[in-house]
DRENDO-1510 file (C-alpha; in Angstrom, 1 decimal, always signed):
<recs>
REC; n; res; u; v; w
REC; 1; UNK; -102.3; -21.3; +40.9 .
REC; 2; UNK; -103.9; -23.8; +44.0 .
REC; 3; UNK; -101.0; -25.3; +45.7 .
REC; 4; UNK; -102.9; -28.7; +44.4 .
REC; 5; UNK; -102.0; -27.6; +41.0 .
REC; 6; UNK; -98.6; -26.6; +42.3 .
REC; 7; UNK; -97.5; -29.8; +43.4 .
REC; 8; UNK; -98.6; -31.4; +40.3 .
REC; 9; UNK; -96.9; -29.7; +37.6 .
REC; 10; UNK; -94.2; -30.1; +40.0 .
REC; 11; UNK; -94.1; -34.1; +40.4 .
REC; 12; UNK; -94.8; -34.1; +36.7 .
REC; 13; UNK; -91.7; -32.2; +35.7 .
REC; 14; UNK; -89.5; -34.9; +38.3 .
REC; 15; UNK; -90.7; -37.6; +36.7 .
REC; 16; UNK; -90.4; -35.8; +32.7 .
REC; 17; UNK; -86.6; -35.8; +33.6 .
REC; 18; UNK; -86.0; -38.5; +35.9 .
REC; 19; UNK; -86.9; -40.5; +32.2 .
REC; 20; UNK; -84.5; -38.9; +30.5 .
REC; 21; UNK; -81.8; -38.6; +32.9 .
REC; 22; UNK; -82.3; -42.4; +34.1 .
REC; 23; UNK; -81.6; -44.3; +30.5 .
REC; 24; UNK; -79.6; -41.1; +28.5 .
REC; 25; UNK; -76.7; -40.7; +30.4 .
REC; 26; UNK; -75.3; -44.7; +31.1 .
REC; 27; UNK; -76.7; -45.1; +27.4 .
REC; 28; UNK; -73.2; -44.8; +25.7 .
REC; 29; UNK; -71.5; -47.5; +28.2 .
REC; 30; UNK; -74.0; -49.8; +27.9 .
REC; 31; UNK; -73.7; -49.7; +24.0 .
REC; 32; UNK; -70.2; -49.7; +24.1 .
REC; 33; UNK; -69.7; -52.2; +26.9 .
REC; 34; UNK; -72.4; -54.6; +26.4 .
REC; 35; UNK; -73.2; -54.8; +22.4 .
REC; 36; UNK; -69.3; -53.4; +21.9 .
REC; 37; UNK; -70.7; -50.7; +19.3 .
REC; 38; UNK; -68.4; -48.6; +17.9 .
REC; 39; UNK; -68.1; -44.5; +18.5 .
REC; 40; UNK; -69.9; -43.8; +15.3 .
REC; 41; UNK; -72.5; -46.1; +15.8 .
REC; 42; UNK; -72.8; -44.7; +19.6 .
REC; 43; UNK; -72.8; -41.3; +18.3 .
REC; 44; UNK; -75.3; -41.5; +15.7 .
REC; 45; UNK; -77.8; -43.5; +18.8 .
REC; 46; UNK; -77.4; -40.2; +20.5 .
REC; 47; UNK; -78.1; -38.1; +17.6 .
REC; 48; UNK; -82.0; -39.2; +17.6 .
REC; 49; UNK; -82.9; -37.0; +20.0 .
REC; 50; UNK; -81.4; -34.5; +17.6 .
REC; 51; UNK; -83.7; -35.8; +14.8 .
REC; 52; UNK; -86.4; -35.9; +17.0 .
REC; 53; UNK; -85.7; -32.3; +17.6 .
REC; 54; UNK; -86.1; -31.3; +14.3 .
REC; 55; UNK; -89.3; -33.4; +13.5 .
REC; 56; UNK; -91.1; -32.3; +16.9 .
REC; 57; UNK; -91.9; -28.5; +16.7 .
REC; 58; UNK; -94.1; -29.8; +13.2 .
REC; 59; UNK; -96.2; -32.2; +16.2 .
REC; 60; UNK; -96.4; -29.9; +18.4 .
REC; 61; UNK; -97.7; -26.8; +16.0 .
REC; 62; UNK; -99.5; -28.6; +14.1 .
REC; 63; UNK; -101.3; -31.2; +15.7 .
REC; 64; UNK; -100.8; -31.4; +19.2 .
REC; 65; UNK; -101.6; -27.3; +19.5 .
REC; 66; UNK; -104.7; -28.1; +17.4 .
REC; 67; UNK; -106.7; -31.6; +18.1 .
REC; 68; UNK; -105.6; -32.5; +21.2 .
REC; 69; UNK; -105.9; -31.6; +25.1 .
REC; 70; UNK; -102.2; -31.5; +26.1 .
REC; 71; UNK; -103.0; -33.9; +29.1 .
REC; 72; UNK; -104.1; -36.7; +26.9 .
REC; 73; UNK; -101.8; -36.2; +24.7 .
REC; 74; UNK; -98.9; -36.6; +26.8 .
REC; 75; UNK; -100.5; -39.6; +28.8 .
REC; 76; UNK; -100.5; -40.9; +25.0 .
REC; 77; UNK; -96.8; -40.3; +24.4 .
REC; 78; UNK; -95.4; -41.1; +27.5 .
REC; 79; UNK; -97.2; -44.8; +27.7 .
REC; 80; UNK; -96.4; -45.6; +24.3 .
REC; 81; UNK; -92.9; -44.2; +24.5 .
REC; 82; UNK; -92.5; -46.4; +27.8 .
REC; 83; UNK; -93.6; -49.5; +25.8 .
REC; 84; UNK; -91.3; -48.2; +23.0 .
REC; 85; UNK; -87.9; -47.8; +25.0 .
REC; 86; UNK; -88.9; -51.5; +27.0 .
REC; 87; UNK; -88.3; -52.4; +23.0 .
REC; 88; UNK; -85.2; -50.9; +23.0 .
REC; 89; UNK; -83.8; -52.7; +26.1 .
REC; 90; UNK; -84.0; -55.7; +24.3 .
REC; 91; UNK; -82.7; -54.8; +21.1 .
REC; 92; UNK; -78.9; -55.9; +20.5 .
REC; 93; UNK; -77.4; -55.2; +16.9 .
REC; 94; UNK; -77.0; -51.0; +15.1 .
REC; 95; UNK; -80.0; -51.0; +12.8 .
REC; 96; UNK; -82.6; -52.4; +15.6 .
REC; 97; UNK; -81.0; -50.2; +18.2 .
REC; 98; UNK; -81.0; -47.1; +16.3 .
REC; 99; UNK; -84.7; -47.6; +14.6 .
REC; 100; UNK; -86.2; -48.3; +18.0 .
REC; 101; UNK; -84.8; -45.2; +19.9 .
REC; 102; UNK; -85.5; -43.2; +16.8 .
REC; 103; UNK; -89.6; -44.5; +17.1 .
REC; 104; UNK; -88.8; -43.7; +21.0 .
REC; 105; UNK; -87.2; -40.2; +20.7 .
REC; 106; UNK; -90.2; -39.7; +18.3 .
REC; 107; UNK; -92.2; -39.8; +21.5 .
REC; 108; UNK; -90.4; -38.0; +24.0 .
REC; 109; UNK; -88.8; -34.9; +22.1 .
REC; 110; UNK; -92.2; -33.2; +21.7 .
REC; 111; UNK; -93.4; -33.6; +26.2 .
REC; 112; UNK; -90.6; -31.0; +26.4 .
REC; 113; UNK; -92.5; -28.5; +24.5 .
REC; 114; UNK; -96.0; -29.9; +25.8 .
REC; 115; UNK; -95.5; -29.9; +29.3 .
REC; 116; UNK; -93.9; -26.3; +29.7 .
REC; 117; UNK; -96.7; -25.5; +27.8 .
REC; 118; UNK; -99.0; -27.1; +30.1 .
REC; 119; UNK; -97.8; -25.6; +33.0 .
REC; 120; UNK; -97.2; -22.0; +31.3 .
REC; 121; UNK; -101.2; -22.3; +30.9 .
REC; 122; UNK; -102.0; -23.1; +34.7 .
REC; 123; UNK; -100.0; -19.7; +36.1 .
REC; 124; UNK; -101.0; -16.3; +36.6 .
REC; 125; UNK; -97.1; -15.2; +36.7 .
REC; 126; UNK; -95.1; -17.6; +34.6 .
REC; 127; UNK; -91.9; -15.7; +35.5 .
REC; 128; UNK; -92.2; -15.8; +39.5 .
REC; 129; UNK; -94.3; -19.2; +39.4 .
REC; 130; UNK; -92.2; -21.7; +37.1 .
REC; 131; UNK; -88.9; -22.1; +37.9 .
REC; 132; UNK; -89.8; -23.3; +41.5 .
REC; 133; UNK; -91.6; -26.1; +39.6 .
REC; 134; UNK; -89.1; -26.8; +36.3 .
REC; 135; UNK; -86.0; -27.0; +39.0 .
REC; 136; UNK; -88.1; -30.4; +40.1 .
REC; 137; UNK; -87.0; -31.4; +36.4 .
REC; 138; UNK; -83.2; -31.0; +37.5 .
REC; 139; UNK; -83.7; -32.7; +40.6 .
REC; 140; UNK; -85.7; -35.8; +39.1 .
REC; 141; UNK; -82.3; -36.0; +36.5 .
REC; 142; UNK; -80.4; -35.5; +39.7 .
REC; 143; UNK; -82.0; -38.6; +41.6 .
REC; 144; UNK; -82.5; -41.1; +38.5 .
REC; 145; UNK; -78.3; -40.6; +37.6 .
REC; 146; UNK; -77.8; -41.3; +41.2 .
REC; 147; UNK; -79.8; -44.7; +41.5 .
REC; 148; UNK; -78.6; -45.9; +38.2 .
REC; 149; UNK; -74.7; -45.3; +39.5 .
REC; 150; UNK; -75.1; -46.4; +43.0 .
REC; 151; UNK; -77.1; -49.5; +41.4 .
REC; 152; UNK; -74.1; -50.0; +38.8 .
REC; 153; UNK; -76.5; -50.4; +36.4 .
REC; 154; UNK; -74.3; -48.2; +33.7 .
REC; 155; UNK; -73.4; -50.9; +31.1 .
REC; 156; UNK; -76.4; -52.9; +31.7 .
REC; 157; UNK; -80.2; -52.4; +29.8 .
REC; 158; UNK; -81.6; -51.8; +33.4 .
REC; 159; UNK; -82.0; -47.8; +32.9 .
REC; 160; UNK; -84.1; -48.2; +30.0 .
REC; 161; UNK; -86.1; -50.8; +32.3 .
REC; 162; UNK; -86.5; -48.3; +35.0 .
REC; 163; UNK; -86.9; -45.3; +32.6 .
REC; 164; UNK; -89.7; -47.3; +30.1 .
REC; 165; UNK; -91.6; -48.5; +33.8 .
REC; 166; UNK; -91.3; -44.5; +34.9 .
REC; 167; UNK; -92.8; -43.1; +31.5 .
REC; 168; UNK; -95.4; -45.4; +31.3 .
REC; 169; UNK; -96.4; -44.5; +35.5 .
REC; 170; UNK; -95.8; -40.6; +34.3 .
REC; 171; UNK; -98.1; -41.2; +31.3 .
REC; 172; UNK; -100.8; -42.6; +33.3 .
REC; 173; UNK; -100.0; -39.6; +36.3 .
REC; 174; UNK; -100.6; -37.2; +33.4 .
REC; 175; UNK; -104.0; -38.1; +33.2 .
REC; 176; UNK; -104.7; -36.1; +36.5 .
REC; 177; UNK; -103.2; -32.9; +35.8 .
REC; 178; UNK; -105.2; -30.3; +34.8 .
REC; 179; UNK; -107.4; -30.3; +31.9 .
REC; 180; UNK; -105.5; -27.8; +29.6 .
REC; 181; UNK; -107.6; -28.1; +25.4 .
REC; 182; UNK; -106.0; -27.1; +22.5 .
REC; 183; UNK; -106.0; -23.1; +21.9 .
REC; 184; UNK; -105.8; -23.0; +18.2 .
REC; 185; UNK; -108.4; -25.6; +17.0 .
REC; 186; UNK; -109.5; -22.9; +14.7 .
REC; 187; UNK; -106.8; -21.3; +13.6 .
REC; 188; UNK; -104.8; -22.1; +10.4 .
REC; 189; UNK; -101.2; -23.3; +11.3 .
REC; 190; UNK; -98.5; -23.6; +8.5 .
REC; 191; UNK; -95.1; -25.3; +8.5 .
REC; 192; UNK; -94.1; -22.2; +8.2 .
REC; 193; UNK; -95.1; -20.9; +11.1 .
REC; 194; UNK; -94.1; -24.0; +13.1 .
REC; 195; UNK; -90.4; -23.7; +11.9 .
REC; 196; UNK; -90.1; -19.9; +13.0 .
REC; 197; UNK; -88.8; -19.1; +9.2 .
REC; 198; UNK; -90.7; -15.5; +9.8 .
REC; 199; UNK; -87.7; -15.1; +12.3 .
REC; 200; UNK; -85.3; -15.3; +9.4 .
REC; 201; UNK; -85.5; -12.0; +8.6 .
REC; 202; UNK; -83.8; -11.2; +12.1 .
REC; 203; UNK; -80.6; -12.6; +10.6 .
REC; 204; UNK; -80.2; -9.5; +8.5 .
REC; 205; UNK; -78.7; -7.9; +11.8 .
REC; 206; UNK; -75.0; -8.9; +11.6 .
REC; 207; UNK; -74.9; -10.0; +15.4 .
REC; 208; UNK; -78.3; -12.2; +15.4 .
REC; 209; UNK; -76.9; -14.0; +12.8 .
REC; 210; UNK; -73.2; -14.6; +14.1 .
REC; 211; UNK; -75.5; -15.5; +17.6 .
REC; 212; UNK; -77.1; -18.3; +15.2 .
REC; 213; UNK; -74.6; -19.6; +13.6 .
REC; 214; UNK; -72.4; -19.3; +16.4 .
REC; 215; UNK; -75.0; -21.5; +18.7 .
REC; 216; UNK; -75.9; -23.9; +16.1 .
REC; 217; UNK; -71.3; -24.6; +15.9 .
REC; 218; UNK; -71.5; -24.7; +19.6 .
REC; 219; UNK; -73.5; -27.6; +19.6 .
REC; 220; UNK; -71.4; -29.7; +17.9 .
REC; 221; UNK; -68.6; -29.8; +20.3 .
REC; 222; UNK; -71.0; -30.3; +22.9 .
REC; 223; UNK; -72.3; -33.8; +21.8 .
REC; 224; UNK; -68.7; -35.3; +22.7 .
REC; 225; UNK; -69.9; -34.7; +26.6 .
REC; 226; UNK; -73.1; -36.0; +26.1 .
REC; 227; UNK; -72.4; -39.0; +24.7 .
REC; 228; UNK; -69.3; -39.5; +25.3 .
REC; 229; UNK; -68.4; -38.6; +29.1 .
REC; 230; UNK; -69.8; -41.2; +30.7 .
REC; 231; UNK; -67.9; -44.1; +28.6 .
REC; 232; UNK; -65.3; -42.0; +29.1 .
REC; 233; UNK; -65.2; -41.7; +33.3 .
REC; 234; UNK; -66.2; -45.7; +33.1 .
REC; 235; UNK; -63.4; -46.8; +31.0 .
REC; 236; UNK; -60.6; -44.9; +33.3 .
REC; 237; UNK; -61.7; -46.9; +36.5 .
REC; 238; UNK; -64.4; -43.5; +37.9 .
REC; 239; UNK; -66.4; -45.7; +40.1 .
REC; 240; UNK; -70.5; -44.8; +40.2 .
REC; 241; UNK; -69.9; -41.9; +37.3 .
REC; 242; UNK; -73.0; -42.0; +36.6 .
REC; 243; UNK; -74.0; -40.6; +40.1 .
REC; 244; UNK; -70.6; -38.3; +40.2 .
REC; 245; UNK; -72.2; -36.7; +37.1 .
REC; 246; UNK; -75.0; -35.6; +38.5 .
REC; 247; UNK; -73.1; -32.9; +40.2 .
REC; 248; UNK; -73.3; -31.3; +36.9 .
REC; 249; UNK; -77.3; -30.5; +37.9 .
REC; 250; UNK; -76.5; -29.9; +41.1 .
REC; 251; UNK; -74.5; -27.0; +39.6 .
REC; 252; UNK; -76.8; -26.4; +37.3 .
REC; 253; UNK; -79.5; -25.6; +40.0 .
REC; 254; UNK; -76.9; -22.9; +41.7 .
REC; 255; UNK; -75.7; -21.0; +39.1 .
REC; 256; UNK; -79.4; -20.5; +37.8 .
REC; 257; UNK; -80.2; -18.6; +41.0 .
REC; 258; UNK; -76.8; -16.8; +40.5 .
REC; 259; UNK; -77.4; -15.7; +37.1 .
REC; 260; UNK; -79.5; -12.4; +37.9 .
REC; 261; UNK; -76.3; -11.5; +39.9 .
REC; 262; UNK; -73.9; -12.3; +36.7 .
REC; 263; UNK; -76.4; -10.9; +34.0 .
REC; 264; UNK; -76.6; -7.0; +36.0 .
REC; 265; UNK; -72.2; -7.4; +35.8 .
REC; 266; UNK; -71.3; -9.0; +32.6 .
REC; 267; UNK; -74.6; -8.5; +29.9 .
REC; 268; UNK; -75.3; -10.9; +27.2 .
REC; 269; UNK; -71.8; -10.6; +25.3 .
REC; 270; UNK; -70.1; -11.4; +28.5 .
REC; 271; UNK; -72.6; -14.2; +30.0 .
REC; 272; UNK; -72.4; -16.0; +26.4 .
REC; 273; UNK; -68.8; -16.0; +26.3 .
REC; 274; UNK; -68.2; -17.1; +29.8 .
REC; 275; UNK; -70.0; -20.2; +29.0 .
REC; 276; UNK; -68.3; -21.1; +25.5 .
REC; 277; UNK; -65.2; -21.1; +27.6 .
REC; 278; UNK; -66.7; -23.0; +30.4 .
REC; 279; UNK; -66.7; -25.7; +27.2 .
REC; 280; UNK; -63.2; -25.5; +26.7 .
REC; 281; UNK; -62.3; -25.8; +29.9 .
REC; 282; UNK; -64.2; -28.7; +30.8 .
REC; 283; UNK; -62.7; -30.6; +27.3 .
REC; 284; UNK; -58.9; -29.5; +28.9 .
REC; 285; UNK; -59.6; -30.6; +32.3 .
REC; 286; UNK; -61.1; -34.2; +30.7 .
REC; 287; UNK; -58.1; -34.1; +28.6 .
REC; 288; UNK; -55.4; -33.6; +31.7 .
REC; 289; UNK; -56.9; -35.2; +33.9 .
REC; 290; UNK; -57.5; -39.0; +35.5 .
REC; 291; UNK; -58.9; -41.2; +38.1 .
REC; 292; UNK; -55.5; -40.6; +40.1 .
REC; 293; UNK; -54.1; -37.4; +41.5 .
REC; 294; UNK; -55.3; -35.6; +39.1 .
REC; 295; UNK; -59.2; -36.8; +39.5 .
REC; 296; UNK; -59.7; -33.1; +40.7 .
REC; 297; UNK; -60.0; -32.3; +37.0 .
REC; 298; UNK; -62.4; -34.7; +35.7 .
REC; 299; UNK; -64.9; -33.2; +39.4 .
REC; 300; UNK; -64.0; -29.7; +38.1 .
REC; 301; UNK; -64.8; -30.4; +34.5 .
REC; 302; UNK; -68.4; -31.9; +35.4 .
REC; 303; UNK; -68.8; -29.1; +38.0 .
REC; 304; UNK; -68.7; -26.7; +35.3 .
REC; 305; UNK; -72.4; -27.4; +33.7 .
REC; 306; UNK; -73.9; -25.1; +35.8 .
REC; 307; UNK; -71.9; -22.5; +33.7 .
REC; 308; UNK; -71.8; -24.6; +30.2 .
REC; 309; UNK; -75.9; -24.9; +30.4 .
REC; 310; UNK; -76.8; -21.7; +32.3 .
REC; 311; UNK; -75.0; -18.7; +31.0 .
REC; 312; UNK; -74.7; -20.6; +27.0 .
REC; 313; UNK; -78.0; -21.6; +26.6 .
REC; 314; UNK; -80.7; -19.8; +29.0 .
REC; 315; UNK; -78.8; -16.3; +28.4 .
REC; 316; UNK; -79.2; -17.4; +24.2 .
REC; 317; UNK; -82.7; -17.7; +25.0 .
REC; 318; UNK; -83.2; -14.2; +26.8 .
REC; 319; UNK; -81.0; -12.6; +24.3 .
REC; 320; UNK; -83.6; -14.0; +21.2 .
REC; 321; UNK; -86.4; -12.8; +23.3 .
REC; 322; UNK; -84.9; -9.4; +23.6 .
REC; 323; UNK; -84.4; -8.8; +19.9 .
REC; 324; UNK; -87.0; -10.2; +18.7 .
REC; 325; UNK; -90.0; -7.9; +18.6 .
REC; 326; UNK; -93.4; -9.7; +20.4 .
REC; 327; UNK; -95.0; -11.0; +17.0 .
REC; 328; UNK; -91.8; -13.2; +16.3 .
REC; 329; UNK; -90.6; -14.1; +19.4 .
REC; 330; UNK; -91.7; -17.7; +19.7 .
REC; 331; UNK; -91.2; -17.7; +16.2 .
REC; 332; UNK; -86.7; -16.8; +17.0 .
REC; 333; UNK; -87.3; -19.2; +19.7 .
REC; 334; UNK; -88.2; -22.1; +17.9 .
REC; 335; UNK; -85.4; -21.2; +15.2 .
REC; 336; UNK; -82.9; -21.5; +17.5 .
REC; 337; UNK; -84.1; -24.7; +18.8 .
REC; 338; UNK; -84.1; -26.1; +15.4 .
REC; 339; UNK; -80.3; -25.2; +14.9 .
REC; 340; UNK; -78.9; -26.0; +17.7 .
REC; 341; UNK; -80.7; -28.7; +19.1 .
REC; 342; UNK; -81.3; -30.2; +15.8 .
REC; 343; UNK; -79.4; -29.5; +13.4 .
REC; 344; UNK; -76.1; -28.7; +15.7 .
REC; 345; UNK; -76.6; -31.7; +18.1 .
REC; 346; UNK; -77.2; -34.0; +14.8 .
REC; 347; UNK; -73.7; -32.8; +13.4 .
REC; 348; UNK; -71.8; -33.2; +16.9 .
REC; 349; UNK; -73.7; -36.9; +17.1 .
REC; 350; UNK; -72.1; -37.6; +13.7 .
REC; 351; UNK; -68.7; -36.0; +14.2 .
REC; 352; UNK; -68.0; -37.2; +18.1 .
REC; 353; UNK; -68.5; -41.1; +17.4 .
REC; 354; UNK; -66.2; -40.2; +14.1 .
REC; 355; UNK; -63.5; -38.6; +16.4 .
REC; 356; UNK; -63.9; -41.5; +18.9 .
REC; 357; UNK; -63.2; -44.3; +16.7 .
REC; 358; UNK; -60.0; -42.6; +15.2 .
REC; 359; UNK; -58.4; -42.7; +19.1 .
REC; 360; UNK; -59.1; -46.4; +19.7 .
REC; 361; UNK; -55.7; -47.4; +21.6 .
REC; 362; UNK; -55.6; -51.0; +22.7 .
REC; 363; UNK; -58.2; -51.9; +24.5 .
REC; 364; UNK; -59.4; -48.5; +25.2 .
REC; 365; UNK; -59.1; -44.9; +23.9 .
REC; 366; UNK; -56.8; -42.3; +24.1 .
REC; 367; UNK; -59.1; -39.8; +25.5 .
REC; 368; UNK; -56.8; -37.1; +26.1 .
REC; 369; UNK; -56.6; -37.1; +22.3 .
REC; 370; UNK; -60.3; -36.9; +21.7 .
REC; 371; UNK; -61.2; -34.2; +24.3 .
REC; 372; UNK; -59.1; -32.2; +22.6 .
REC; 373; UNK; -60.8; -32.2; +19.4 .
REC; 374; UNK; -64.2; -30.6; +21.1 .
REC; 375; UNK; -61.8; -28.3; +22.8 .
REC; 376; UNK; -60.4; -26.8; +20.4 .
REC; 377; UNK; -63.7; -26.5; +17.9 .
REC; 378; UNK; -65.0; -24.5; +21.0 .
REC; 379; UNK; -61.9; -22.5; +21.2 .
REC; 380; UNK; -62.8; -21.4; +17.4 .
REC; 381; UNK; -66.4; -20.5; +18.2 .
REC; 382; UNK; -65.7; -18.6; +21.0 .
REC; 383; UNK; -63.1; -16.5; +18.7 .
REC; 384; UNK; -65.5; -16.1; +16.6 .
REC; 385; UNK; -68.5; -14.8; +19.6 .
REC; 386; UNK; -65.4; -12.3; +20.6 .
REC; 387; UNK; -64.5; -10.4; +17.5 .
REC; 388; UNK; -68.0; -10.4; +15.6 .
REC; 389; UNK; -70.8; -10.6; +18.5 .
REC; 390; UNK; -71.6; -6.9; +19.3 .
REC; 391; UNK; -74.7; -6.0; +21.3 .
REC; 392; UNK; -75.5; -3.2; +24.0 .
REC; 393; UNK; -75.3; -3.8; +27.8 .
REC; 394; UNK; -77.6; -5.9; +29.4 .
REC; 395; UNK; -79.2; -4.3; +32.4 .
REC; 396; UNK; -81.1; -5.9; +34.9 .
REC; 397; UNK; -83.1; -9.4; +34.1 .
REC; 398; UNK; -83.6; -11.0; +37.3 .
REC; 399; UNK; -87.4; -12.1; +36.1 .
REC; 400; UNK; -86.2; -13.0; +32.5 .
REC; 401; UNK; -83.1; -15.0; +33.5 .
REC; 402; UNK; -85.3; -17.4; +36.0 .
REC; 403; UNK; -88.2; -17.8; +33.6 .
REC; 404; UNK; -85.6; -19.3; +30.9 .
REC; 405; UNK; -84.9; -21.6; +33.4 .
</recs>
């Protein structure tokens, strides 16, 4: 790969994330702030993406993978999901909110897929070439939470302004990357195929299916942080969270270069359960803590993403790629994308705005109350990793750990 190319894939991977960092994380202030929406309605706006999830992998394997050059498309989908989320911005009441942002996560879920895939086909060594450019994503998240808090722009429509104007600049950029056509124009792709349901057979091994049902319960909990952590630091007086929150990434970045280091000492067993009880630690130290002397709490409980993200979800992905054998592997991967992602993230949507509402307390919330709730459902499903999950030591995965990332 020409450093050209190399500096391209990386500036498009800042601005893929700078998007979604810039409108999705002051998203549930604003609704709850500005057009006074309640938890459930917040939680199910949040739950798109999770719909959008589910619907994507069918674009993606079946059309985009067919008809379409991937640069083109994503040009496509990132102008008219700019235009799309400018929409949104000016929508005020549940039903236009929701419809618009559904239309708009419609357009953004499947660039995920499209532009590691795009970058995957520009490298001679995937494993030693991408993260360098995917940890641009992280940083683009890093600097787009960072404006929008500095700005105090959190209960405002201004981050979807700045994120639709970005998406429609990163689908025209798009149009320069590399010209990367469609690799199975000829060949037959069936919805089958697209949902990884080949991969089900992997569930007759006890410990793959605990793994998948166990990820897919994980998920739920972890929609409470998503949407629910930034109303949460804005209502208790946290000035710029928005900003503070994007220590999370910054974590995120160092424990991803530590995870070769943790992997060799604690396998897959121990690297998954670290990180479910990274979860319920960061829901106790929310619970206990405040914008007072104990603010250390609510800093340690966004510091811990690093290990939430990291060793949860990239070790998952390295475990399915280990047990899967090569035929079905992107088949397991996209099954576990559709649970947990989907079909997990969809439930936590539903269930966090649910929780939320039943803790309204004056003018506010009682948040200890509702932390508690995505603590303790973590709790369970790390009980449940801890006497079921068996597999055999991990040995070294230095190469396997940074491609995931």
């Amino acid at each position: 790969m020409t450093p050209l190319t190399r500096a391209k894939l990386s500036a498009m991977m800042f601005l893929q994330f700078f998007v979604w960092g810039a409108w999705s994380v002051p998203l549930g202030t604003y609704l709850g702030e500005a057009l006074a929406f309640p938890g459930q309605q917040i939680g199910l706006v949040f739950g798109t993406t999770a719909v959008a999830a589910m619907i994507s992998p069918f674009f993606v394997g079946m059309v985009a993978d067919r008809w379409f050059a991937t640069e083109k498309l994503l040009a496509g989908l990132h102008v008219a999901g700019g235009a799309v989320l400018f929409l949104a911005s000016t929508r005020t009441t549940f039903p236009a909110v929701y419809g618009v942002l559904l239309l708009y996560a419609l357009c953004y879920m499947p660039t995920l897929a499209l532009t590691n895939s795009l970058s995957f086909r520009q490298m001679v060594e995937p494993a030693r070439e991408f993260p360098p450019i995917r940890v641009l994503g992280t940083i683009g998240w890093i600097v787009a939470g960072l404006a929008v808090g500095f700005l105090r722009l959190e209960d405002t429509q201004r981050p979807m302004q700045i994120a639709a104007a970005a998406s429609v600049v990163l689908g025209l950029y798009c149009l320069l990357l590399p010209h990367t056509p469609p690799k199975k124009a000829a060949a037959r792709v069936t919805a089958r195929d697209v949902l990884g349901l080949d991969a089900l057979r992997l569930l007759r091994e006890p410990s793959f299916a605990v793994f998948v049902v166990g990820s897919m319960l994980l998920c739920v909990p972890l929609q409470f942080y998503y949407a629910f952590a930034n109303p949460f630091l804005n209502e208790i007086g946290v000035v710029n969270a928005a900003g503070k929150m994007t220590l999370g990434q910054m974590s995120e970045i160092g424990f991803m270069l530590a995870m070769p280091f943790f992997f060799r000492r604690l396998g897959v067993k121990g690297m998954l359960l670290v990180g479910m009880a990274a979860w319920v630690a960061r829901y106790l130290l929310f619970a206990w803590g405040d914008n007072g002397s104990l603010v250390w709490m609510l800093y340690g409980g966004i510091l811990l993403h690093g290990i939430c993200y990291d060793f949860f979800f990239v070790t998952g992905q390295i475990y399915v790629d280990e047990k899967a054998p090569p035929d079905l592997r992107a088949a397991a991967q996209g099954l576990i994308a559709f649970v947990t992602l989907g079909v997990g993230m969809f439930v936590g949507s539903w269930l966090s705005g649910l929780v939320v509402d039943l803790y309204v307390e004056g003018a506010g919330h009682a948040w200890g109350r509702i932390w508690i709730v995505p603590a303790v459902w973590a709790a369970a499903v790390l009980a449940l990793f801890a006497l079921f999950f068996r597999t055999r030591p991990a040995g070294p995965a230095p190469a396997a750990a940074s491609a995931a990332a």
